[in-house]
Structures are given as structure tokens and as C-alpha cells.
N, CA, C and O of each residue as an XYZ file, in Angstrom:
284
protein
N       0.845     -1.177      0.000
C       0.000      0.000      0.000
C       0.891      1.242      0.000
O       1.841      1.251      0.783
N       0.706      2.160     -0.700
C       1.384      3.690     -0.952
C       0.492      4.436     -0.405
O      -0.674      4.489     -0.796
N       1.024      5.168      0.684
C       0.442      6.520      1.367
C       1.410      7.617      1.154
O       2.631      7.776      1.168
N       0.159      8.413      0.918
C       1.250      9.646      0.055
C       1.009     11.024      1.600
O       0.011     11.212      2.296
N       1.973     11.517      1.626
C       1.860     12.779      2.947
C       2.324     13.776      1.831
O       3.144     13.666      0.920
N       1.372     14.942      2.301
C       1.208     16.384      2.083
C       2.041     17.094      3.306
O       1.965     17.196      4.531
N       2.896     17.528      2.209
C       3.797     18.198      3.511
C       3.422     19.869      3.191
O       3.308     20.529      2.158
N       3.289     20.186      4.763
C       2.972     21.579      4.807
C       3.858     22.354      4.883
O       4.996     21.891      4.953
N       3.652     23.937      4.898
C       4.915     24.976      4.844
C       5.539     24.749      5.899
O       6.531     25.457      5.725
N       5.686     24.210      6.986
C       6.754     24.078      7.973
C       7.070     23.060      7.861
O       8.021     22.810      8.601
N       6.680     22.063      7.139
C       7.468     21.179      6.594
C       8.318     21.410      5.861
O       9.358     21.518      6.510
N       8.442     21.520      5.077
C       8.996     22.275      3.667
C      10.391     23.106      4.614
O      11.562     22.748      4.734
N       9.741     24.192      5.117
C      11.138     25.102      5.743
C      12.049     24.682      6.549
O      13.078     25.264      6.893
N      11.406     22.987      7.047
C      12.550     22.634      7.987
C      13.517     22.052      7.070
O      14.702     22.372      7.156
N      12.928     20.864      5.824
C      13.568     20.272      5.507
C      14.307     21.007      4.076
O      15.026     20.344      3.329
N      13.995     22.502      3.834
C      15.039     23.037      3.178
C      16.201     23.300      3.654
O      17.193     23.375      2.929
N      16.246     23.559      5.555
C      17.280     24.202      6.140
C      18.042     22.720      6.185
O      19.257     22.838      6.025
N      17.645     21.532      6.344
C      18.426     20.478      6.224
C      19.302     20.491      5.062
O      20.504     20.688      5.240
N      18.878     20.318      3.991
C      19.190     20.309      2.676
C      19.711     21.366      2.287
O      20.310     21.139      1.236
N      19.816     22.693      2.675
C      20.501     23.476      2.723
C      22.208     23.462      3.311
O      23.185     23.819      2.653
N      22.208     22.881      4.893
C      23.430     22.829      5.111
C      23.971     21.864      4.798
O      25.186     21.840      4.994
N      23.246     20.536      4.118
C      23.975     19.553      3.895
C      24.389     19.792      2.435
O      24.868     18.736      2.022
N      24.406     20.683      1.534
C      24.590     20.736      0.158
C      24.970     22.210     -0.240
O      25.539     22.491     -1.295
N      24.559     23.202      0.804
C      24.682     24.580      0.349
C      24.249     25.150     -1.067
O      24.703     26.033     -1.794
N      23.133     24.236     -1.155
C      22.260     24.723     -2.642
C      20.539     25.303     -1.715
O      20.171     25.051     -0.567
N      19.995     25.947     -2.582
C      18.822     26.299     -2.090
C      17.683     25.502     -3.007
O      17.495     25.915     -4.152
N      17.149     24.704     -2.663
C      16.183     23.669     -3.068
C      14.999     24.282     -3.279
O      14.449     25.209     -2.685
N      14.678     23.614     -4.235
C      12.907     24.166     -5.112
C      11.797     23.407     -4.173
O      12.220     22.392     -3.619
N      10.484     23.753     -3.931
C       9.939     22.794     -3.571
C       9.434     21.257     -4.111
O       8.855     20.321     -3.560
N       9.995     21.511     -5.567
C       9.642     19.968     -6.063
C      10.677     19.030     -5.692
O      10.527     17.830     -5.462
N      12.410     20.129     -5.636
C      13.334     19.051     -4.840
C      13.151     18.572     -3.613
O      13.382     17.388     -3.371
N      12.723     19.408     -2.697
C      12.273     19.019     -1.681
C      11.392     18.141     -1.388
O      11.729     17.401     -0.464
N      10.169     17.912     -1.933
C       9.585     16.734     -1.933
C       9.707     15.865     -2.709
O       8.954     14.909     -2.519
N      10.591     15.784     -3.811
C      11.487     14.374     -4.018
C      12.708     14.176     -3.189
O      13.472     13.352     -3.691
N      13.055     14.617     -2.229
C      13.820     14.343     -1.427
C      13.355     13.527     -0.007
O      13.990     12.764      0.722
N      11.673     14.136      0.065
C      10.715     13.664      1.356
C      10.707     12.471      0.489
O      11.422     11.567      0.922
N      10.158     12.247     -0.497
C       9.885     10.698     -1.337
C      10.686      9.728     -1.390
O      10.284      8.618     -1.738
N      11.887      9.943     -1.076
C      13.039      9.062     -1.439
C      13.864      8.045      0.308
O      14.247      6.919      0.625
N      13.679      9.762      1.048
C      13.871      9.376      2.250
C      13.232      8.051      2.993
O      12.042      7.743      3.065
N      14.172      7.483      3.428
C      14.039      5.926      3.995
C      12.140      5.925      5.248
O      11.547      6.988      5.435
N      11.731      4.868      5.722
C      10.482      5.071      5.996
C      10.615      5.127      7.691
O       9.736      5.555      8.439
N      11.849      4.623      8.080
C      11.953      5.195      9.777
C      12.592      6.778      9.916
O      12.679      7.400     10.975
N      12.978      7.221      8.683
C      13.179      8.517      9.200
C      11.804      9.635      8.726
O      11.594     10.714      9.280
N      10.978      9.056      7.580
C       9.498      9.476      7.574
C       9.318      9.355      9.175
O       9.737     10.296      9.849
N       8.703      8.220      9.842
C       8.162      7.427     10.334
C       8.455      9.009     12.050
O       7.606      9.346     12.875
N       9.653      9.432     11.943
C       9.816     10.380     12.991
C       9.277     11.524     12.766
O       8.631     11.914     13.739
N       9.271     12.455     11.600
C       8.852     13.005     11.106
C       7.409     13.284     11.167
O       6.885     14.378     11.377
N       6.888     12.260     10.976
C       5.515     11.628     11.016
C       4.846     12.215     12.357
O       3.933     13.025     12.516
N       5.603     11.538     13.207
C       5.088     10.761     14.797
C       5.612     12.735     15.569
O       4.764     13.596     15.804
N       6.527     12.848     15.697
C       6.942     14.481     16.268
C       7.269     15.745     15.052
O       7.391     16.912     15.426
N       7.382     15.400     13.711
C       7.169     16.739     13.067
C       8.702     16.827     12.489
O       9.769     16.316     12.828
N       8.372     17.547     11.655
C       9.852     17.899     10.481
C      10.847     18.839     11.838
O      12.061     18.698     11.982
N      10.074     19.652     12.593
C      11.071     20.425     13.426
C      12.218     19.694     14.201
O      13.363     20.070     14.454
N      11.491     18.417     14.531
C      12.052     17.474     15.765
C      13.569     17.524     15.402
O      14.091     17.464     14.288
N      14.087     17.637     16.520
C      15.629     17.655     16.363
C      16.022     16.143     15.722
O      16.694     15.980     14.704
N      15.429     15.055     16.577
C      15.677     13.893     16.082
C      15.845     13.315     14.386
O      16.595     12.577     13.748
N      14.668     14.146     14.162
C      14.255     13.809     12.318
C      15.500     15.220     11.782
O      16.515     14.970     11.132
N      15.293     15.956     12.018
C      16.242     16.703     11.405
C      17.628     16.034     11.193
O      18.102     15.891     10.066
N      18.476     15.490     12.721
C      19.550     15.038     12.331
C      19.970     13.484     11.498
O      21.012     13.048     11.011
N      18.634     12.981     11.630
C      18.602     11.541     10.757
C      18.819     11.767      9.787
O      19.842     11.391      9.215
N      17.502     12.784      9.046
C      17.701     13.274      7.625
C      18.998     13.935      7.220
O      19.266     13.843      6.022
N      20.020     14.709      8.135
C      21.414     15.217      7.784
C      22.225     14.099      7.528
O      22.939     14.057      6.526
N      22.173     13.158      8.379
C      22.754     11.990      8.406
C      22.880     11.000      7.372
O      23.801     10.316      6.927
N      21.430     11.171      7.091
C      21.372     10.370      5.487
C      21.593     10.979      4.389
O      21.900     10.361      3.369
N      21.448     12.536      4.443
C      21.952     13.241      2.808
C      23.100     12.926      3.129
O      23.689     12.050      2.497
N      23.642     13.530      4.120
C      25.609     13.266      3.726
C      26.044     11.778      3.385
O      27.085     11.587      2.758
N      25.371     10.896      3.735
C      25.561      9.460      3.229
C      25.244      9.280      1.558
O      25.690      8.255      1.043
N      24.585     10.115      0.802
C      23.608      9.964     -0.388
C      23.579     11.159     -1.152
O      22.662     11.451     -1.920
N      24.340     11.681     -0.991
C      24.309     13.093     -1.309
C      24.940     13.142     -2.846
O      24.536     13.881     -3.743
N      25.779     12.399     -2.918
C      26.172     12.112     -4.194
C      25.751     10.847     -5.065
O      26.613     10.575     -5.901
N      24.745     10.085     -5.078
C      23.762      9.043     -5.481
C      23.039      9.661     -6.407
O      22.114      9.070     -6.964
């Protein structure tokens, strides 16, 4: 089953500032949510459960661009 999430504007602004320091490019919102799309489903899964702000999801998601960043 595919469940699709609508990410809202504070979604979006957290996970540009991610993607921002991990790349020092400024991301479109379509990169940005092919970037939410791609991202693995336990670091959704935090995201999800406490919010794009959560320190936790923020540093997972840093964690995994710098791993993938060049993929």
C-alpha cells in the first residue's frame, strides 16, 4: 500500500534548512519533496510521529543526505 503525505509549509522550511546545510544549494519545492519521497520510511516514520522540526528527524535526515548526497 502507498500513502502519500502532504507536507505543509513548515514542513517544507525545515527540511530546506536540512538540505541546505547539507549541500549549500537552495532547493525548489519539487526538490524538496522528491527528497521527502526518497527518504528511507523510519526517518518518515519520525517526522511523522513528532514533526519535520524534531531535532531527532532533522539530524537523521542530515545523516542520510551526507551518506547519499552524491547518489
Amino acid at each position: 500500500m502507498i500513502i502519500t503525505i502532504k507536507l505543509e509549509k513548515e514542513d517544507f522550511d525545515a527540511i530546506h534548512d536540512v538540505i541546505y546545510d547539507v549541500t549549500g544549494i537552495e532547493p525548489t519545492n519539487e526538490q524538496i519533496q522528491g527528497i521527502w519521497d526518497i527518504l528511507p520510511d523510519d526517518i518518515k516514520g519520525v517526522a511523522l510521529q513528532w514533526g519535520c522540526n524534531d531535532s531527532v528527524f532533522r539530524d537523521d535526515m542530515y545523516v542520510w543526505l551526507e551518506k547519499n548526497k552524491n547518489k
